[in-house]
N, C-alpha and C positions, 0 to 999 in steps of 0.2 A: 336401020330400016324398021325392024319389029318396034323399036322404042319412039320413033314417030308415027307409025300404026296405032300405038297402044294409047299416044298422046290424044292422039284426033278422034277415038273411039270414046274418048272419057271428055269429050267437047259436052255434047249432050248431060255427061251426070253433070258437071261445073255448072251451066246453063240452071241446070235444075235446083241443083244450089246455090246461086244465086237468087234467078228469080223468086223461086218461093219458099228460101230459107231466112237468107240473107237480106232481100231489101224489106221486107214486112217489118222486119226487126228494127231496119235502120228507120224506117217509116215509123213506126209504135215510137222508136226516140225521138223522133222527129216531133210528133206533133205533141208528146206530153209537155213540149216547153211554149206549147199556145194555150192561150185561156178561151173561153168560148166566144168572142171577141173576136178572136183572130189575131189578139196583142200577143206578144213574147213577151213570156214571163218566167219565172220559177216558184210563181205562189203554188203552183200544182204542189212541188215536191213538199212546200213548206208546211202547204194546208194537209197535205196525208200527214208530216209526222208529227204535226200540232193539234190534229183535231180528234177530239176521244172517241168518235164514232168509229174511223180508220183504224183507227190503236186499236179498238177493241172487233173490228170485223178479220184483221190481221194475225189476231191471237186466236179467233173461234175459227179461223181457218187451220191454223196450226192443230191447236184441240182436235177439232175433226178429222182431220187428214190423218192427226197420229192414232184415234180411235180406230178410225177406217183401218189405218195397216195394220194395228195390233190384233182387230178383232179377226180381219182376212188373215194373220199370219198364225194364229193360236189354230184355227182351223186346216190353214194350209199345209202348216209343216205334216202333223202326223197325217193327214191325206196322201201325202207325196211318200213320205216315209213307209206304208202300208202299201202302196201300190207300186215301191220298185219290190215290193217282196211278194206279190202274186206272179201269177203263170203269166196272164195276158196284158199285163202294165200299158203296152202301148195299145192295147182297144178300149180298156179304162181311159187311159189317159186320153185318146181322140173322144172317148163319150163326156169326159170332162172338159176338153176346148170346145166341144160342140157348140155350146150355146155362144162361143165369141162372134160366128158367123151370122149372128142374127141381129140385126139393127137393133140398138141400144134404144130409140125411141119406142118403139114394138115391146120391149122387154119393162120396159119401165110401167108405161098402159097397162101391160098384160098385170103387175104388181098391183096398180090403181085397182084393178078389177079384183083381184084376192082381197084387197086389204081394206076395199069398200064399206061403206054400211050394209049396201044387200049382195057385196060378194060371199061367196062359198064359206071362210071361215067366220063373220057375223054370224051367219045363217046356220052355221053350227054351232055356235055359241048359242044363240037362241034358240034351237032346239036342246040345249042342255040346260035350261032354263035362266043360263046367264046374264042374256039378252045381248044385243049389239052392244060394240065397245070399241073406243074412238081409236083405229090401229091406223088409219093415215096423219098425214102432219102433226105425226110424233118425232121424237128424237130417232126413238126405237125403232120408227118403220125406213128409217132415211138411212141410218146403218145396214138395217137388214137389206135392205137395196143394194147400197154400197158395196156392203162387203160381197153379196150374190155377185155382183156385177164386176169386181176388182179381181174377185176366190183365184180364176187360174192365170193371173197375173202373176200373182202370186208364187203359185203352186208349180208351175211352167219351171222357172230357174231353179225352183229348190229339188223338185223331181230329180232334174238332170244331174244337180250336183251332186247327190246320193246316190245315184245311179250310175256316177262316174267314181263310185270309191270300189276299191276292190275287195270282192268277199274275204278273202282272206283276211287283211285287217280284221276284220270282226269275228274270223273264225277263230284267230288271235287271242281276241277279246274275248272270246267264253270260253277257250282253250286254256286260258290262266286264271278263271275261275268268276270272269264278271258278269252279273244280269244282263238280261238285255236293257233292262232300262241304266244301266251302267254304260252299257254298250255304246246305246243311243247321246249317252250324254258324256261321256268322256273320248270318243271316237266318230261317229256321224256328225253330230253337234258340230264339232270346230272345224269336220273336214267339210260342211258344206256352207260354209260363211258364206264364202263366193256366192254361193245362189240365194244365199237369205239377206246378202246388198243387193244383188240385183231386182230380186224381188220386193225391197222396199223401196229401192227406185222408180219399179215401174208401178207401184200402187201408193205411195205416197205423192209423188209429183204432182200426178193427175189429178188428185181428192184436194188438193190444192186451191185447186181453178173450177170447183165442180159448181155448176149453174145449172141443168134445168134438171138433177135428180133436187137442190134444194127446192124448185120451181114445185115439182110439181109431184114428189113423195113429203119432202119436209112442210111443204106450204107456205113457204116464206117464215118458217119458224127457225129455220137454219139457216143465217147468213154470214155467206163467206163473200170476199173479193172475188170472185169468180159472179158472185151474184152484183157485187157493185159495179162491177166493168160490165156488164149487159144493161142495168140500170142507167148507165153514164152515156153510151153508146145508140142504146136504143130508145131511151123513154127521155131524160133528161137535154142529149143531143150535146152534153158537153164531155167531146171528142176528147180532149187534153185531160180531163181528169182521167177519161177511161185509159187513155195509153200510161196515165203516168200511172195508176194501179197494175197495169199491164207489165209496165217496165219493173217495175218491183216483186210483179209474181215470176219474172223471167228470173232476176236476180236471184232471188230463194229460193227457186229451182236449183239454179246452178250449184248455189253454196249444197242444199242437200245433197247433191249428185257428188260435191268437191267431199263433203264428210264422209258420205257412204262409199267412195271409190276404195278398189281392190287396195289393199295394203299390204302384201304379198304375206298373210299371217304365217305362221309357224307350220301351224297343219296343211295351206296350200303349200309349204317349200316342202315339208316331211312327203305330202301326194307327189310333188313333181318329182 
């Protein structure tokens, strides 16, 4: 009785994974194999892996995506690592999600306006006699975005899994004569892999498919397939090419997620 209860209570999650997990997906397959026409075709797939512009918007998506995590993770980890070690971690750490709750449109703007010609830092430059200096649709200001925007994405998984080691190991650790930065790197290190995959999962994936921080921090100086499937969709109108860029930033996803999946390392089996 309870496992036909439990059946029918989970109608609704299934619904919901279908409707708007599942057919979208089958739909984006669907129409990459129509040309703009409305012919069935597979020039889509042939013309991405034949044409140099795709080749090379496919790699500066990778490029950037793996910037974006590396620069978010050089800054996350010792963030996270310093804040399981205060008093108040979890009021640090809610003032660090804080800004996830803020529309990402709003956050982006609010960047346009710092990073302007007459925002606040220009305008400090120029009273230090530097004068204005071109800090939007740079490489530089499109990272600094990014990584703002990605930080407790990051930060989020690797907190916890440092926060889930126990002191003792590390009392351990300087008990038999190691630095702390010994510590950190021969004990915290391996034992929080777990949160430094998942954290590159949840800030690499995404930097993948990024389209209006290149829109409108990069200036269109940053193009990734996220920018060419909005291009193909919206300006262009040819549907098929966009799904078939689509079908292939899904696929890359996957494989990231399939690399970076738990591998049950040495130091999670020594934790468990």
């Amino acid at each position: 009785m309870n496992s036909k209860r439990n059946n029918l209570l989970a109608v609704p999650y299934y619904l919901w994974i279908v409707l708007f997990v599942f057919a979208p997906l089958v739909l984006l397959l669907y129409q990459s194999f129509f040309d703009i026409q409305g012919n069935f075709t597979l020039n889509n797939y042939v013309n991405f892996f034949t044409s140099r512009n795709y080749l090379q918007m496919t790699a500066s998506s990778f490029w950037y995506a793996f910037l974006v995590t590396l620069v978010t993770f050089v800054f996350a980890y010792p963030m996270a690592y310093f804040l399981t070690q205060t008093k108040y971690k979890r009021l640090w750490l809610m003032l660090i999600i804080l800004p996830t709750w803020i529309n990402l449109l709003l956050k982006t703007y609010a960047f346009i306006g710092l990073l302007g010609q007459t925002g606040p830092i220009n305008e400090w430059l120029t009273s230090m006699g530097i004068g204005p200096v071109q800090l939007l649709f740079t490489d530089a200001s499109f990272l600094l975005v990014a990584t703002y925007i990605e930080l407790p994405f990051m930060m989020l998984p690797i907190f916890n899994s440092i926060d889930e080691i126990p002191s003792s190991l590390m009392e351990a650790s300087k008990d038999l004569g190691a630095t702390q930065l010994e510590t950190v790197r021969r004990v915290v290190f391996p034992l929080s892999m777990r949160g430094i995959r998942s954290g590159v999962q949840a800030v690499f994936i995404p930097s993948l498919s990024l389209f209006m921080l290149t829109r409108l921090i990069g200036g269109n100086r940053v193009i990734t397939l996220g920018t060419a499937v909005e291009q193909h969709f919206l300006v262009t109108q040819n549907w098929g090419m966009g799904s078939t860029i689509g079908v292939i930033l899904m696929i890359s996803m996957v494989l990231v997620m399939f690399l970076t999946r738990d591998r049950k390392d040495k130091g999670a089996l020594i934790n468990e």
